[in-house]
C-alpha positions as CSV (number, residue, x, y, z in Angstrom):
1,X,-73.1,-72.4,54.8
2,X,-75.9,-72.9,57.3
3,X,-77.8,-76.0,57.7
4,X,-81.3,-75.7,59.0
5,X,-83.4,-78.1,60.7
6,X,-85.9,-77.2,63.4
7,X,-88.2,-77.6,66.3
8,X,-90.1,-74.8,68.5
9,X,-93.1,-72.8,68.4
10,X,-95.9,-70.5,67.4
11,X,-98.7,-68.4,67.5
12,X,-100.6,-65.9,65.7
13,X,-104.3,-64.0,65.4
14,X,-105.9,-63.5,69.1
15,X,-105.9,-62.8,72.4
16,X,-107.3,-63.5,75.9
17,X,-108.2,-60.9,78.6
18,X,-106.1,-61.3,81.9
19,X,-109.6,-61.9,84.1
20,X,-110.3,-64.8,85.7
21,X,-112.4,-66.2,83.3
22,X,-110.9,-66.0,79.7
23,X,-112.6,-63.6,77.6
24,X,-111.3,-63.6,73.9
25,X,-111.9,-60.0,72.2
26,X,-113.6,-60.1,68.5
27,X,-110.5,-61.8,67.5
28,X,-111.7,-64.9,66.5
29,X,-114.2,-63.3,64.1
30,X,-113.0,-63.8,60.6
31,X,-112.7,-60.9,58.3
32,X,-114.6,-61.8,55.3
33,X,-114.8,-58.3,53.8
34,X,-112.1,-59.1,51.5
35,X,-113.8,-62.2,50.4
36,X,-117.2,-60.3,50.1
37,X,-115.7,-58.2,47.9
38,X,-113.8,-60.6,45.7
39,X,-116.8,-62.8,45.2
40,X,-119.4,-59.7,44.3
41,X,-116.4,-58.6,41.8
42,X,-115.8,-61.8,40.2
43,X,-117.8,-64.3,40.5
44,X,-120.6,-63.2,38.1
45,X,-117.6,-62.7,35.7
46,X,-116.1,-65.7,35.7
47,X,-119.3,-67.8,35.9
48,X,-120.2,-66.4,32.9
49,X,-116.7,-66.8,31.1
50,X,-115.7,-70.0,33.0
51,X,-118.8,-71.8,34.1
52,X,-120.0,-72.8,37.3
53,X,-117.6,-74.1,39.8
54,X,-114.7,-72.4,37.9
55,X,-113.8,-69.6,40.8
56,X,-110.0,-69.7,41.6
57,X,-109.2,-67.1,43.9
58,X,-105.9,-66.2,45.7
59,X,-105.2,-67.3,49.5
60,X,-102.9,-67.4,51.9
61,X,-100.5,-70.1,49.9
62,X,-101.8,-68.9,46.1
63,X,-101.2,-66.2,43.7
64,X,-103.9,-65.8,41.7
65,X,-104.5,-63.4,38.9
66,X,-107.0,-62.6,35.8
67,X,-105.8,-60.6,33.5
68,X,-107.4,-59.7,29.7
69,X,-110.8,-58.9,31.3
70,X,-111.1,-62.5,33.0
71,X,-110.3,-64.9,30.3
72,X,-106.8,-65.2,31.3
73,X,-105.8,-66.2,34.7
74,X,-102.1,-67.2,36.5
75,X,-102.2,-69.6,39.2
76,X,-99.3,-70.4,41.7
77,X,-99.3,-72.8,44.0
78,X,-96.4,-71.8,46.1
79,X,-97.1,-75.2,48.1
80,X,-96.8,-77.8,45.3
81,X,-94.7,-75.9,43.4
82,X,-97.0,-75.5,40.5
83,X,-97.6,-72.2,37.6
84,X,-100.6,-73.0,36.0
85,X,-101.3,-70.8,33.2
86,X,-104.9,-70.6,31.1
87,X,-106.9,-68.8,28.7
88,X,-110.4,-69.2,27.6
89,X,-109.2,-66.5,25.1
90,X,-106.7,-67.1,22.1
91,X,-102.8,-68.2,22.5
92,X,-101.3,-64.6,22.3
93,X,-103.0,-64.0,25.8
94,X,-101.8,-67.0,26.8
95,X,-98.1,-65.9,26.0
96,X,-98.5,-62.6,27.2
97,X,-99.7,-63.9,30.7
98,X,-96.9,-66.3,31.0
99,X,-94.5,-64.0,29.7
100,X,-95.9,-61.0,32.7
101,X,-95.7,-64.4,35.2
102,X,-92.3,-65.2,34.7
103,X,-91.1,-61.3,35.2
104,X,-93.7,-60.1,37.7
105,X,-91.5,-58.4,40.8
106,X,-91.8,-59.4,44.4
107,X,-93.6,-56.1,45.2
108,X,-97.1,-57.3,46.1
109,X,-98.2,-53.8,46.8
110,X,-97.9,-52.8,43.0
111,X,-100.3,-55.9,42.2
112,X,-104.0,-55.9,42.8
113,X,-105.6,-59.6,43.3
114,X,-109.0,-58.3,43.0
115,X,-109.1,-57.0,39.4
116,X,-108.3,-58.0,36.0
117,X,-104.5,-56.8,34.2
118,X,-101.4,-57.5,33.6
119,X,-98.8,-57.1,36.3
120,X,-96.2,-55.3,35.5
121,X,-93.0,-56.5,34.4
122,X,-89.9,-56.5,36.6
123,X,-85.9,-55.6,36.2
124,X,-85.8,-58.5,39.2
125,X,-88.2,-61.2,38.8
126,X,-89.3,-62.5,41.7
127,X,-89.5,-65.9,39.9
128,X,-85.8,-65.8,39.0
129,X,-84.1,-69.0,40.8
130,X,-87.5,-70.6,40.8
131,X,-87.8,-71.5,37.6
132,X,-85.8,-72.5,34.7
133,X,-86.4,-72.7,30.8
134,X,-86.4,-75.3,28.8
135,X,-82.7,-75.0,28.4
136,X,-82.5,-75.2,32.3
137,X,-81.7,-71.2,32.4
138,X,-82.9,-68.8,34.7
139,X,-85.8,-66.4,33.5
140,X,-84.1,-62.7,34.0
141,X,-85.8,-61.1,30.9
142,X,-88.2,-60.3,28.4
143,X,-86.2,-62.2,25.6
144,X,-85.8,-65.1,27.8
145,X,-89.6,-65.2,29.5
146,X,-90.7,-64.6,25.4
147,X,-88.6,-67.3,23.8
148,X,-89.9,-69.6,26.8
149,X,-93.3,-69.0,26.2
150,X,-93.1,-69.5,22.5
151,X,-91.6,-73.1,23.4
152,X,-94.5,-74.0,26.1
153,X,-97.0,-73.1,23.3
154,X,-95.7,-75.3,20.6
155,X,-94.8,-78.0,22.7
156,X,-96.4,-77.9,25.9
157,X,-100.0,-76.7,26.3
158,X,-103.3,-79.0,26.8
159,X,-107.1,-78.2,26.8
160,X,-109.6,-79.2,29.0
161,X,-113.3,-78.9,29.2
162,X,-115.6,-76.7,30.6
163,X,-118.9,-77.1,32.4
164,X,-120.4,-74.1,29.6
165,X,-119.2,-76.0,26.4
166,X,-115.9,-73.9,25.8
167,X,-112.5,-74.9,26.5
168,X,-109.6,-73.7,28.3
169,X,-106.0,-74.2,27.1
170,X,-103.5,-74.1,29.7
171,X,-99.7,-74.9,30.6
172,X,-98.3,-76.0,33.9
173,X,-94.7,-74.8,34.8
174,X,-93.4,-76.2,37.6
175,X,-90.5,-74.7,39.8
176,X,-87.3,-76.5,41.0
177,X,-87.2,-78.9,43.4
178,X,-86.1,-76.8,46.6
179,X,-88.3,-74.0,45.4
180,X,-89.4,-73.6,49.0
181,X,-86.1,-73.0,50.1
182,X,-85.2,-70.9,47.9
183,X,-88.1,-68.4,49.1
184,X,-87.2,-69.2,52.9
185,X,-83.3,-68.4,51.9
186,X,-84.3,-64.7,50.4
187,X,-85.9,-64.0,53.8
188,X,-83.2,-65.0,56.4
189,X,-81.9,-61.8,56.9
190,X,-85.1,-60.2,58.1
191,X,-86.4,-63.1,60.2
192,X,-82.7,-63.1,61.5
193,X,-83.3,-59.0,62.3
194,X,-86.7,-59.4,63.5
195,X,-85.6,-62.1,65.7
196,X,-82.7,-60.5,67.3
197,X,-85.3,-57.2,68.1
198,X,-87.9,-59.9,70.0
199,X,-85.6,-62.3,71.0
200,X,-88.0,-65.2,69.2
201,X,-86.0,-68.3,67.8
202,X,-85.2,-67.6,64.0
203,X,-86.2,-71.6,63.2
204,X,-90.1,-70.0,64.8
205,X,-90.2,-67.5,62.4
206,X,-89.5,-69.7,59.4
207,X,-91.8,-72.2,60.2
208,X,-94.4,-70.1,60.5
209,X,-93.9,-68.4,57.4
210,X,-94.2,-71.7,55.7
211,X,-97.2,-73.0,57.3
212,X,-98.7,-70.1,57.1
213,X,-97.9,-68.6,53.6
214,X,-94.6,-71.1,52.1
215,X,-93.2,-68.2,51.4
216,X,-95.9,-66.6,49.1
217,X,-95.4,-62.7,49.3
218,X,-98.5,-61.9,47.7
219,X,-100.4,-63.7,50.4
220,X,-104.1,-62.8,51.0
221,X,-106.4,-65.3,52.8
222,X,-110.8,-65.2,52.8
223,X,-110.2,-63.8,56.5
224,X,-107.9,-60.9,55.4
225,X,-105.1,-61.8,56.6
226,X,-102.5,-60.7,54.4
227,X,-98.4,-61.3,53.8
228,X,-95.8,-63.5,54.6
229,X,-97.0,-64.2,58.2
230,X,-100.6,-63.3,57.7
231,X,-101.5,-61.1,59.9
232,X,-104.9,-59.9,60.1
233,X,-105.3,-56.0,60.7
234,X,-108.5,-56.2,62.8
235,X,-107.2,-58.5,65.4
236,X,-103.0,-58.7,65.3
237,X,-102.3,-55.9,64.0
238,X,-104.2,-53.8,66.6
239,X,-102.8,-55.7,69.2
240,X,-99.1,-55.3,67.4
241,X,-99.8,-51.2,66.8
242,X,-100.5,-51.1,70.8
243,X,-97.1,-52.7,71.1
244,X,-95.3,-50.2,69.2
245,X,-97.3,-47.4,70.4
246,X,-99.1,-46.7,67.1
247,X,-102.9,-46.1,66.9
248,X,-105.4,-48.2,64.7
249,X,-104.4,-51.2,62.8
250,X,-102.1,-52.0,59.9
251,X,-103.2,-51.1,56.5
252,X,-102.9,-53.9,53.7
253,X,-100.0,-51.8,51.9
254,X,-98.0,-52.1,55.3
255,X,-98.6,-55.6,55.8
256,X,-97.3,-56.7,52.3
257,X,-93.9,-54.8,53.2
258,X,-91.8,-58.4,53.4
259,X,-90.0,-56.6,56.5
260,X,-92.8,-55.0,58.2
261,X,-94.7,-58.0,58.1
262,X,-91.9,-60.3,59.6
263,X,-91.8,-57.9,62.1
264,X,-95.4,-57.7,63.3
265,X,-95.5,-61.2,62.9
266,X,-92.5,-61.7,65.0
267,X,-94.4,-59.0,67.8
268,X,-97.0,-60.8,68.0
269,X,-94.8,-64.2,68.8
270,X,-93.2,-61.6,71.7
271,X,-96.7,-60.7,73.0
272,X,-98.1,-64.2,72.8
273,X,-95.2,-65.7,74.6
274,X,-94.6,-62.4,77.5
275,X,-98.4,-61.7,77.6
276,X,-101.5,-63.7,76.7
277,X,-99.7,-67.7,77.7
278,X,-97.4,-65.7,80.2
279,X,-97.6,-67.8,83.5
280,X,-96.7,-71.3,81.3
281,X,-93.3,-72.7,82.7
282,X,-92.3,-75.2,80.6
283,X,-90.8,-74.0,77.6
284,X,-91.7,-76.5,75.4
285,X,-95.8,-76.6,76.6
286,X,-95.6,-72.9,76.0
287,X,-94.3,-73.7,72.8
288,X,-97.2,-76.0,71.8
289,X,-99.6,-73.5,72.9
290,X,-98.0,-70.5,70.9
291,X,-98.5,-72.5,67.9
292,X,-101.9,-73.2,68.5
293,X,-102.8,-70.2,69.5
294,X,-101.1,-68.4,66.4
295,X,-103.5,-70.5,64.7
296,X,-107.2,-70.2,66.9
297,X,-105.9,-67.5,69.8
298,X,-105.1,-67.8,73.3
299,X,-108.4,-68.1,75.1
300,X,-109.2,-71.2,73.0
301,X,-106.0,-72.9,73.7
302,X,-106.8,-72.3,77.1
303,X,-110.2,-73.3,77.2
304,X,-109.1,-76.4,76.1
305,X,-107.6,-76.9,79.4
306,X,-110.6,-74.8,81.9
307,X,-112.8,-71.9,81.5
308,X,-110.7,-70.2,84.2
309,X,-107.4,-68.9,83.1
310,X,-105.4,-69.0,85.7
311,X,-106.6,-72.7,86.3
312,X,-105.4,-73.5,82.8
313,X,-102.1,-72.8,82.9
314,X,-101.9,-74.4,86.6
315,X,-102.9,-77.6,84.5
316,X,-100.8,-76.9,81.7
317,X,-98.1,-76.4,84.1
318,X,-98.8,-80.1,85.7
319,X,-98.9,-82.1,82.3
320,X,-95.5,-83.0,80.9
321,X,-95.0,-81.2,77.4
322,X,-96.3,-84.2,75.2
323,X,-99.2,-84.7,77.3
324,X,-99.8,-80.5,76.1
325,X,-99.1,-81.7,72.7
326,X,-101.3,-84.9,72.7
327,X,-104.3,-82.6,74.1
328,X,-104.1,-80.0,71.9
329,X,-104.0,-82.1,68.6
330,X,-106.2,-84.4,69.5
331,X,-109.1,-82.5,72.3
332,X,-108.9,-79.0,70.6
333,X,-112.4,-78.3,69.4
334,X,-110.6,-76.7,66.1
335,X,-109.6,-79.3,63.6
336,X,-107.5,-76.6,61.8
337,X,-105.8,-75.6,65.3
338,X,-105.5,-79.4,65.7
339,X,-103.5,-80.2,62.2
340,X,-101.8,-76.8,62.7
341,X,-99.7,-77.4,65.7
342,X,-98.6,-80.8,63.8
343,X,-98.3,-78.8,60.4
344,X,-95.7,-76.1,62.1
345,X,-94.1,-78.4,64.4
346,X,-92.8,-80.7,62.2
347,X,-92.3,-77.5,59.5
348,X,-90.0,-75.9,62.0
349,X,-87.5,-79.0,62.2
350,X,-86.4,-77.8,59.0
351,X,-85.0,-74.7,59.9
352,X,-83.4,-75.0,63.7
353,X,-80.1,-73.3,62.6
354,X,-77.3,-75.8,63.4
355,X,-74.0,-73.2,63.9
């Protein structure tokens, strides 16, 4: 088997133009339409079933889902490892929602975040591996997923209070230990494809998959990006379509393809290390500023350094690569670009690919 352990680089949503002075297009604009929508769709639902300050939506690194017109709702936290399952309804909704969890498929196409039903109910759980019964068996079917949700109700849900007077009763499932890699496992073999095609270091790929999603297929964020690598349509995926000679952007369907996604993620690596920090000598200060621009686009990274591009990189191209580091952690004027390039540095340790 292959051991993993890592260290290289990223990037991600934006661009800079190629004149002197850097010019970011309307990259760095968020997309909130999706979030727009969510909350006029929602929110005056679940405040009313819920309470106030009871809106749990899903993001880049959580799956969430209501289901039996809002008084049910699935939560996975594909970062801690957590399935929180509740009902403001009565237990059989409870153990049809844990019981649709358990077996929902990997297709995140077939499963819309932004309204209330069950998902349906898969011949390959995307769950399977992840987590075990109370027997320490893997969840593969209806008569397994059912007899495990009659033991979590007898034995293993708790109630809390709500801010409106009613309560919820829930049950927390968590996943195996090495859940994470796990998920990173069942998508080697397209990173390693989409890697090969762009030539971008396999351990890059992974890493950014796990800072940016761990692994969450069903990944949506409040800026619309969307998938594994979350790309956003308006900005990347323009910029990725260009690349491959396609017009207009990405639609969300083509994003949440596992393998498309990887692969316009892994473009956009090509054209953020050949094109937008193209000029940046040092493979390893190119590296730092990949992963920060992934995270806050090229023409802030470079800002960071001078208003003039070309100026920029000269510095860039004077500092030694932890002096690149230090800068951009510390004098970014992002404080998510700052704890990014330290969150995916250190993520990517994990998954250089020792042969």
């Amino acid at each position: 088997m292959k051991k993993y352990l890592a260290t290289l680089i990223i990037p991600f949503l934006f661009a800079c133009s190629s004149s002197d002075k850097i010019k970011d297009k309307e990259v760095l604009s968020k997309d909130t339409q999706g979030l727009d929508i969510l909350t006029g769709q929602f929110a005056k639902d679940i405040d009313s079933i819920w309470g106030v300050n009871e809106l749990l939506v899903a993001s880049g690194k959580d799956y969430v889902k209501y289901t039996d017109n809002y008084y049910t709702r699935s939560h996975i936290s594909f970062d801690e490892g957590l399935i929180t399952i509740e009902t403001v309804g009565d237990g059989n909704n409870l153990r049809n929602a844990i019981i649709h969890t358990l077996l929902m498929g990997s297709d995140a196409k077939g499963i819309d975040l932004f309204a209330s039903g069950d998902v349906p109910i898969s011949s390959r759980p995307f769950l399977v591996g992840l987590v075990v019964d109370q027997a320490g068996q893997k969840i593969t079917n209806t008569i397994i997923a059912s007899n495990f949700a009659d033991y979590l109700i007898q034995n293993k849900v708790n109630a809390r209070p709500l801010e409106n007077g009613q309560f919820a009763q829930y049950v927390v499932i968590p996943m195996v230990a090495n859940h994470i890699a796990i998920r990173a496992q069942r998508y080697l073999p397209l990173v390693r494809k989409s890697a090969r095609r762009y030539d971008i270091d396999e351990s890059l790929i992974l890493g950014i998959m796990q800072t940016e999603s761990s692994f969450n297929p069903y990944a949506i964020s409040y800026a619309n990006a969307i998938g594994l690598m979350q790309v956003v349509p308006r900005t990347a995926g323009r910029d990725i379509f260009q690349l491959k000679g396609k017009r207009g952007e990405p639609s969300k369907s083509y994003l949440f393809d596992p393998e498309k996604n990887i692969d316009a993620g892994t473009a956009y690596l090509s054209l953020l290390r050949t094109k937008y920090l193209d000029g940046i000598t040092n493979p390893t200060s190119k590296r730092f500023a990949m992963i920060s621009a992934y995270n806050s686009g090229a023409g802030a990274v470079l800002r960071v350094f001078d208003q003039d591009r070309d100026m920029a990189i000269e510095k860039i191209n004077r500092l030694y690569p932890e002096q690149v580091y230090r800068i951009l952690t510390t004098a970014h004027p992002s404080a998510q670009a700052r704890n990014y390039l330290i969150k995916v540095d250190k993520a990517q340790k994990n998954y250089r690919i020792i042969k």
